[in-house]
N, C-alpha and C positions, 0 to 999 in steps of 0.2 A: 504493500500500500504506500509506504514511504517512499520509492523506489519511483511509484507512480505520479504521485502531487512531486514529488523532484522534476520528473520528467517535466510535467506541465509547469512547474514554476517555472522552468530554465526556458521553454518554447515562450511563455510571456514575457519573459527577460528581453530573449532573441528578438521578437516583434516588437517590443518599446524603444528597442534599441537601434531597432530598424526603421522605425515609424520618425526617432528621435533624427535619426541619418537623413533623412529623407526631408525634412521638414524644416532643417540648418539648407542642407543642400539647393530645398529649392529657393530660400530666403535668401542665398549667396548669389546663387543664380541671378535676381534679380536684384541684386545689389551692383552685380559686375557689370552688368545690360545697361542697366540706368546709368552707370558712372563712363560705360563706353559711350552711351546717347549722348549723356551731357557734354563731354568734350567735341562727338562732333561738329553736336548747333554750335560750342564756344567757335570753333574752327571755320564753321560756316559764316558766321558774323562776323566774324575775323576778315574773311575771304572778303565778305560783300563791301565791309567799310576799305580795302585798298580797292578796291574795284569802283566805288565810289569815288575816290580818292585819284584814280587814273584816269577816269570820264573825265572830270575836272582839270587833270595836267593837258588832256587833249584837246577839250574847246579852248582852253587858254592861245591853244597855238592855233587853230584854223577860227578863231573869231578876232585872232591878234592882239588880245585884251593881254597878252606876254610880253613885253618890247622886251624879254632875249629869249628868241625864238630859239637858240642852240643850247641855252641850260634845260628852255622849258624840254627840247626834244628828248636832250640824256636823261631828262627825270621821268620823262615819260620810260623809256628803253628800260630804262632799275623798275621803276612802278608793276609794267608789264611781265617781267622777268619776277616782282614780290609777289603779283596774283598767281603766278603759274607755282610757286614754291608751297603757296600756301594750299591750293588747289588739291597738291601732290597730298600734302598733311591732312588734307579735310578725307580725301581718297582713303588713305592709309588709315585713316580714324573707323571710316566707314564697314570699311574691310572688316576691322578689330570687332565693329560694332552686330554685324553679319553674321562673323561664327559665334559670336557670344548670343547671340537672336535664338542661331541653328540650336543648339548647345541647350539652351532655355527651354526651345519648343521639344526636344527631343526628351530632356527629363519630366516635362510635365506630359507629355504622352504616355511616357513609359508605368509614369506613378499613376494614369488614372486607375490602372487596374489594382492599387491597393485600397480604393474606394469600394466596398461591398454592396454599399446601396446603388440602387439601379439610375434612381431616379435625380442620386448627388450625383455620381458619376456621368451621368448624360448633359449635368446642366454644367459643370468643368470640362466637359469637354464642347460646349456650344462657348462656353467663357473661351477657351482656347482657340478657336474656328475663328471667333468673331476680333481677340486679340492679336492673333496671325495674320488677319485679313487686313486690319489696321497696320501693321509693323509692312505689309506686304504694299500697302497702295504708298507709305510713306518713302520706303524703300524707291519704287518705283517714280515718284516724283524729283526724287533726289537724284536719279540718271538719266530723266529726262532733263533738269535744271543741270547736271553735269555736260547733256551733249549740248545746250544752249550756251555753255559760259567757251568749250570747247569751238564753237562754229565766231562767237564773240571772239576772242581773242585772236584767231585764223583772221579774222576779216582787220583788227587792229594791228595785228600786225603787218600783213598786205601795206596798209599806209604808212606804218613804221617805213617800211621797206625803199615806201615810193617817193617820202622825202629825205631818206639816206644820202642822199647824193643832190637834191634837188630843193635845198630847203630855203625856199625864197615867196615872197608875196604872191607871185602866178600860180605857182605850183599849190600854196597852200590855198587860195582861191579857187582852185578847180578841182579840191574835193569838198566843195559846199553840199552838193546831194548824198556823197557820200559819207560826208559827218552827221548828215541828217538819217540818214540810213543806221547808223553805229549806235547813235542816240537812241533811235525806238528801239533798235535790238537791246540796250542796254536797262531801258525802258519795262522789258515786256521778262530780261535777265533777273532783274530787281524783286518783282514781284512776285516771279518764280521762288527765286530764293527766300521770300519774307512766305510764300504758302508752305514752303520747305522746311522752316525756321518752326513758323508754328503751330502746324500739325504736329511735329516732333516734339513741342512741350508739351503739348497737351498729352501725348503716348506717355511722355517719360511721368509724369503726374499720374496717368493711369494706372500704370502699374508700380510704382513709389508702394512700399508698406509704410501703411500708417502707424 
């Protein structure tokens, strides 16, 4: 008899201790997610304020409101070259933020099967569908506003390029449609990034433990 409540004490041991495993684990889980989010958006805002900050160095030069048109180009040239660096780091952030997502959704799959009730286990796993599908459309906003700052910076630099060699009032005069063209794309970049910025707070406040 003693032999047998041993038995069963030690299987109730095993399960608290499993249950206790499990329960750290998925709370880490989402400690590390959240903390990988939050660096991105810092890294995204980071990105948008030089990119802001480069629009700016560029009307300077093609509205002429610069009189030194050859500091404001070099500071353009560093500006373009700081969006492209940061870009890389918001990339890199993203990646980190990706498997840590993967990782997240894989343990919370795995654990619904330590839910016994039917009817808790179905409604965690609609909570999971429905929190996936969120992490899934922000995801996908984010590389969409990745290939828009990608096709931006292609076309700024194009004009870097074309006053390299030619940087005088004609030349800068006759990309007047063309900076108009830079501007709405930068325009339509911005807001991308600010819908990017914050659907990803609201996710990372989602899933935050109170």
């Amino acid at each position: 008899m003693n032999r047998r409540y041993g038995m069963i004490a030690f299987l109730v041991l095993t399960f608290s201790k499993s249950l206790a495993f499990a329960q750290s684990e998925g709370l880490e889980r989402i400690k590390i997610l959240t903390k990988r989010a939050e660096d991105t958006v810092k890294k995204i805002e980071e990105t948008e304020k030089q990119l802001q900050g480069t629009i700016n160095i560029y009307n300077s030069i093609v509205d002429s409101s610069n009189t030194d048109a050859r500091k404001a180009y070099r500071d353009l040239v560093k500006a373009v070259e700081r969006c492209e660096s940061l870009a890389e780091d918001t990339r890199k952030n993203s990646e980190l933020m990706e498997q840590e997502a993967h990782n997240h959704f894989a343990e919370w799959t795995k654990n619904l099967e330590g839910i016994s009730n039917e009817n808790l286990r179905q409604r965690s796993q609609d909570r999971l569908n429905e929190t996936r599908l969120q992490y899934g459309e922000i995801l996908h906003s984010g590389r969409s506003a990745r290939s828009e700052f990608d096709t931006f910076i292609a076309a700024l630099r194009d004009q870097i390029v074309y006053l390299g060699y030619d940087l005088n009032p004609t030349a800068v005069a006759s990309l007047e449609k063309d900076a108009a063209k830079i501007n709405e794309q930068a325009g339509a970049l911005f807001k991308m990034i600010d819908e990017v910025v914050l659907s990803s707070k609201e996710y990372i406040k989602s899933i935050q433990a109170k």
